[in-house]
C-alpha positions as CSV (number, residue, x, y, z in Angstrom):
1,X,10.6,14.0,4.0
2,X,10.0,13.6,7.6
3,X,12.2,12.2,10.7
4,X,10.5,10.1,13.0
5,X,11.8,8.8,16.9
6,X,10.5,5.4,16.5
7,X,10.9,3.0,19.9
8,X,11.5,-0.4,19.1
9,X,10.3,-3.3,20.7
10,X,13.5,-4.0,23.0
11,X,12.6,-0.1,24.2
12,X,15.6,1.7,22.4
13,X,14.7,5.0,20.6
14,X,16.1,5.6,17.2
15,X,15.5,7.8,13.9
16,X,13.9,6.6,10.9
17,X,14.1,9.3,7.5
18,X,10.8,8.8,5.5
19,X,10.0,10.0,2.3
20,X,6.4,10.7,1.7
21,X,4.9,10.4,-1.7
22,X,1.4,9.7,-3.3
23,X,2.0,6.5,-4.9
24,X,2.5,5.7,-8.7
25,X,2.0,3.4,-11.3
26,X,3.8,1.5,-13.8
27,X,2.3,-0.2,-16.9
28,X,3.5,-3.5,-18.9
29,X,2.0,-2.4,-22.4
30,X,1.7,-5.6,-24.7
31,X,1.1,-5.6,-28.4
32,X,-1.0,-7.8,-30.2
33,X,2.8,-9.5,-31.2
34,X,4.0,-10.0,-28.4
35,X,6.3,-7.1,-28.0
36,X,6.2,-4.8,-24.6
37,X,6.8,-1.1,-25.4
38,X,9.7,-0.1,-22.8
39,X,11.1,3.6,-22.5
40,X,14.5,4.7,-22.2
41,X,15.1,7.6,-20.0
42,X,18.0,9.1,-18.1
43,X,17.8,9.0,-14.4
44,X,19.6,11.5,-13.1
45,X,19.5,10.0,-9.7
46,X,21.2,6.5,-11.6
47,X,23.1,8.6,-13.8
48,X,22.2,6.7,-16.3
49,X,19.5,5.6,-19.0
50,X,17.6,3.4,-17.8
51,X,15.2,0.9,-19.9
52,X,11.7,0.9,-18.1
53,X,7.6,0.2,-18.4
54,X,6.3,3.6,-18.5
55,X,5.3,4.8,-15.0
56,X,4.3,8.1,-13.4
57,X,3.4,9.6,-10.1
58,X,-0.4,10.1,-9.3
59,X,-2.0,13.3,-9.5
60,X,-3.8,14.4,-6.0
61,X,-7.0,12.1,-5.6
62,X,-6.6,10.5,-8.6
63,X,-7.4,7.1,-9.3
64,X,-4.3,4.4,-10.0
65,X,-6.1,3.2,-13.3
66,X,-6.5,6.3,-14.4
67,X,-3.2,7.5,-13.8
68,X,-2.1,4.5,-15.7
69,X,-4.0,5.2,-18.8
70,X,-2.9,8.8,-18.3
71,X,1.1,7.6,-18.2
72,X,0.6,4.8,-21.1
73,X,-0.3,7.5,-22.7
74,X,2.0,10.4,-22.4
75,X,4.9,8.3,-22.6
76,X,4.1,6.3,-25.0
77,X,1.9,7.5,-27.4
78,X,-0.3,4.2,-26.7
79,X,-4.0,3.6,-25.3
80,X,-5.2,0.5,-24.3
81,X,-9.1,-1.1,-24.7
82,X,-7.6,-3.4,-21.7
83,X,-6.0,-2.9,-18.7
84,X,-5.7,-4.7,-15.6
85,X,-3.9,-4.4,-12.3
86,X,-1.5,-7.3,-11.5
87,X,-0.3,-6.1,-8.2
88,X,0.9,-3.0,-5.7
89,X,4.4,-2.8,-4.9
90,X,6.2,-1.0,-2.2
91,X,9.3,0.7,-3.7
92,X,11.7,1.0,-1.2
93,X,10.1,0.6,2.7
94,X,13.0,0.9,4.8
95,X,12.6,4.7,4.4
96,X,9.7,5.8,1.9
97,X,5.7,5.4,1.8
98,X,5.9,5.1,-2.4
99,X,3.5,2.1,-3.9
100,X,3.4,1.4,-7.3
101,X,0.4,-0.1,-8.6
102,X,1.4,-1.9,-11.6
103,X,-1.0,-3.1,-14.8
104,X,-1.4,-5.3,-17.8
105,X,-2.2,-3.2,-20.6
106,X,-3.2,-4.4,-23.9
107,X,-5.0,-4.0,-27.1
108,X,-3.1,-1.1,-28.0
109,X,-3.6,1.8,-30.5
110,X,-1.2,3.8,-31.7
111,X,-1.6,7.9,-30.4
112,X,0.6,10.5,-30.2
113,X,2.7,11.0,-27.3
114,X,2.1,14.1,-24.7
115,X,5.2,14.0,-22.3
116,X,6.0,16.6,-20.1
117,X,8.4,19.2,-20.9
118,X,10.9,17.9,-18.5
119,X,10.6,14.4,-20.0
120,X,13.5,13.3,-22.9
121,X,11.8,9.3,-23.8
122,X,12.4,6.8,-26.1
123,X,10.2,4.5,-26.7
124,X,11.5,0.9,-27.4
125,X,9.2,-2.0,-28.6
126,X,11.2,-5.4,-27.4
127,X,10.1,-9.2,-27.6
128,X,8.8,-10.6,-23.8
129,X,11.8,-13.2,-23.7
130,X,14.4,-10.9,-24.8
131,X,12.9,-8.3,-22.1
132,X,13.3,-11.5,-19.8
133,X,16.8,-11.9,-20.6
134,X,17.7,-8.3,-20.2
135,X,17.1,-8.6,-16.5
136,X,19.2,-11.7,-16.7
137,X,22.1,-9.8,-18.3
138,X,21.6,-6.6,-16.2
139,X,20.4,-4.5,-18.6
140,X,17.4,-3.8,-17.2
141,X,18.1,-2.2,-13.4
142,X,14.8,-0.5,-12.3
143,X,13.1,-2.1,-9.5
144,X,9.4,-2.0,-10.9
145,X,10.5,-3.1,-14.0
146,X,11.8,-6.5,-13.1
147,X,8.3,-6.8,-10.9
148,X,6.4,-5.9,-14.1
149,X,8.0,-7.6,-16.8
150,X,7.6,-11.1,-14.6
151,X,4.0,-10.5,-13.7
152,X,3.1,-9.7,-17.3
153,X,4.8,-12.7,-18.2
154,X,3.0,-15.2,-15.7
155,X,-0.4,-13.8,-17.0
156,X,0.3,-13.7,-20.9
């Protein structure tokens, strides 16, 4: 985290709090029927579980696609023949740098997942349109989430 004097363009001075961070990615994982895998984790921050697309923070100098794989992966026990990126996100600009790079992932196979030892997932396999209506209904919160779930749904 940092504090910046930034001058505005009418000349007053003021304070903006950053937070730094590396960037992330997120991944909409679709199976052959249909079905996104989601996880359910608690966010201490929310104070709540939260359903989400598996996501993850990238590694110093490492590639977003291969982070991705890397998170699919962990979190869900999933790999995926295809993957593609549907866009770059900006999390929260009004004070941090974070952009998730979010992807398409499909043709699944079935792994074992490798989460970290801080990490308590459930994984949750749940039809496109009911994931659609979740955000509708407000049960799915997170941020990235919405923004993947309706990419992956314009491209599928």
């Amino acid at each position: 985290m940092r504090v910046d004097d930034v001058k505005l363009d009418d000349g007053v001075v003021t304070k903006r709090e950053i937070v730094e961070h590396r960037g992330a990615t997120a991944i909409v994982p679709v199976l052959e029927d249909g079905r996104v895998v989601l996880v359910r984790q608690y966010r201490y921050a929310a104070t709540t579980d939260l359903l989400e697309i598996p996501a993850g923070t990238l590694e110093a100098q490492e590639e977003p696609e291969v982070c991705a794989r890397r998170e699919l992966e962990e979190e869900t026990g999933y790999k995926c023949q295809e993957i593609r990126k549907m866009s770059v996100i900006f999390l929260a600009p009004g004070y941090s740098t974070e952009r998730i790079h979010i992807y398409l992932a499909k043709g699944l196979t079935e792994t074992k997942p490798r989460m970290e030892e801080d990490e308590r997932i459930n994984v949750e396999k749940t039809p496109m349109p009911v994931a659609l209506q979740m955000i509708s209904s407000g049960k799915i919160q997170d941020a990235k989430t919405i923004a993947g779930l309706h990419l992956a749904a314009q491209s599928l």
